[in-house]
C-alpha positions in Angstrom: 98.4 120.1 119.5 97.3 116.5 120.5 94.1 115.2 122.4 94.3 112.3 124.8 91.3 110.2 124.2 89.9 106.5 125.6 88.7 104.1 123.2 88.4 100.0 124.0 89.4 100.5 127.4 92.7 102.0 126.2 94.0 105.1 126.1 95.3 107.0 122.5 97.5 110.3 122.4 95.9 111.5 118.8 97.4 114.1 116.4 95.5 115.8 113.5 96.2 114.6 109.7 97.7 111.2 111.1 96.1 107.6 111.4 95.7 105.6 114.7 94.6 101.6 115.1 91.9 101.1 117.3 90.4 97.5 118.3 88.0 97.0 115.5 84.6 98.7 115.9 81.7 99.0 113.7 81.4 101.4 110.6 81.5 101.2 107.1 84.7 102.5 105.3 85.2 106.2 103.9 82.4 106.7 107.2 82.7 109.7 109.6 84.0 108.4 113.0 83.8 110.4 116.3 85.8 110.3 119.8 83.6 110.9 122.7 85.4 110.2 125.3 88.2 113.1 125.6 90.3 113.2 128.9 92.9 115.8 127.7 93.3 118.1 125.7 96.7 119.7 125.0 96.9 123.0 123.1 100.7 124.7 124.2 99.9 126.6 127.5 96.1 126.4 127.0 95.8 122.6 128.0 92.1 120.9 129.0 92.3 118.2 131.4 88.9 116.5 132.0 87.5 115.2 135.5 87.2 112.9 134.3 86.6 113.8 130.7 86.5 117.3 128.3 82.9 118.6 128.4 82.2 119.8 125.0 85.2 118.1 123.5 85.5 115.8 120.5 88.0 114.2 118.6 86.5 113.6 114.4 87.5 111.0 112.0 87.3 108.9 109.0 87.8 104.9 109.1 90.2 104.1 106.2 90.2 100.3 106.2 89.2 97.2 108.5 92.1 95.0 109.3 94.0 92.1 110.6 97.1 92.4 112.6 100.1 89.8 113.0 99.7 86.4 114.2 100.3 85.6 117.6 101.2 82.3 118.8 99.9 80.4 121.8 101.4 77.2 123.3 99.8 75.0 126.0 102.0 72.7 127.7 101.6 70.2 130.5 104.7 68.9 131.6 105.0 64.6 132.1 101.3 64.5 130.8 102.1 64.1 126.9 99.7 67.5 126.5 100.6 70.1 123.9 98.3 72.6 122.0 99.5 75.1 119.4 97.0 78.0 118.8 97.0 81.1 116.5 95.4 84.3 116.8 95.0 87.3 115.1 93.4 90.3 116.6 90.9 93.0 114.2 91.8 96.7 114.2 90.5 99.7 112.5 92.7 101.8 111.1 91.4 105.7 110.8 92.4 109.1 109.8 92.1 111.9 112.7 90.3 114.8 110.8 90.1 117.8 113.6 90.2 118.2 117.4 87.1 120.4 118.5 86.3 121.8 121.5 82.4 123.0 122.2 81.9 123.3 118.2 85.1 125.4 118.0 87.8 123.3 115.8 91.4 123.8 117.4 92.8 121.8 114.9 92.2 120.8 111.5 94.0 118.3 109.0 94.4 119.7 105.6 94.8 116.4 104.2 92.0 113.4 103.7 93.9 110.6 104.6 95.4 108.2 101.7 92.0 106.2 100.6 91.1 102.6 101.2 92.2 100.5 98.2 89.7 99.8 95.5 89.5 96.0 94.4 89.9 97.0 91.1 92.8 95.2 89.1 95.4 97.5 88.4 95.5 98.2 84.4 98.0 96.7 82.5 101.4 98.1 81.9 102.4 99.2 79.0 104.9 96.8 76.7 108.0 97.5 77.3 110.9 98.8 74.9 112.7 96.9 73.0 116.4 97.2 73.8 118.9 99.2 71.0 121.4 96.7 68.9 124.2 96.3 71.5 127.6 97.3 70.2 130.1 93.7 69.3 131.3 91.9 71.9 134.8 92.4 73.0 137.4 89.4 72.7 138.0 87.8 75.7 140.5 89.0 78.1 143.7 86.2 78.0 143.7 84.0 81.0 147.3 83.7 83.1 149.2 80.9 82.5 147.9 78.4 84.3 151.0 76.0 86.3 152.2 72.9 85.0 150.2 70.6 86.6 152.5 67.7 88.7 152.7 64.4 87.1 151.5 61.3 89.6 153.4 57.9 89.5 151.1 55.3 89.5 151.6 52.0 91.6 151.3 48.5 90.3 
């Protein structure tokens, strides 16, 4: 069971009880978080396809966190004119947990699961001291080495 939704001008193949990354949108975290825009719904061999959208179909969530993704790099260049520019970017996303599927107030799927919550900025308590190590037993005697060759004797010049 999956629903096909639009968000940001891009399209999103959504599953209850998983996560997706949207382009960052407004909310606080831990906030409810709804899908309007539902093109298709996909239920076995009772599938909804929308002209171009679901009527009375919704797609309920929760935002997680707020994020940052990877840097991508950007590098202008103007051949035999000495110009060069080296730009970073980082694009925003939002990162939330699909709760249920719904179709006219009927929910066709649910996730049983919350979603893993949004880390606390809390310092993590201190671990406890660790244990002390038992007496080791003697060491052995070291193994003997092989006889090493005779090392070759150099003449010396004058």
């Amino acid at each position: 069971m999956y629903a096909v939704v639009e968000a940001g001008g891009r399209q999103y193949q959504l599953t209850s009880g998983r996560y997706v990354d949207v382009d960052m949108v407004a909310g606080e975290e831990q906030s409810e978080f709804v899908f309007d825009k539902v093109v298709m719904i996909v239920n076995g061999d009772q599938s909804h396809i929308g002209k171009p959208l679901v009527e009375g179909a919704k797609v309920t969530g929760k935002i997680i966190s707020h994020g940052r993704g990877s840097k991508m790099v950007v590098y202008k260049y103007r051949p035999k004119k000495g110009t060069r520019k080296r730009t970073g970017h980082r694009q925003g996303f939002t990162r939330i947990f699909i709760d249920a599927i719904k179709l006219n107030d009927k929910v066709l799927s649910e996730s049983k699961d919350q979603g893993k919550p949004a880390r606390s900025d809390k310092k993590a308590e201190p671990k406890a001291e660790p244990k002390k190590a038992a007496a080791k037993p003697a060491a052995k005697a070291p193994a003997k080495k092989a006889a090493e060759p005779a090392k070759k004797a150099t003449k010396k010049k004058d």
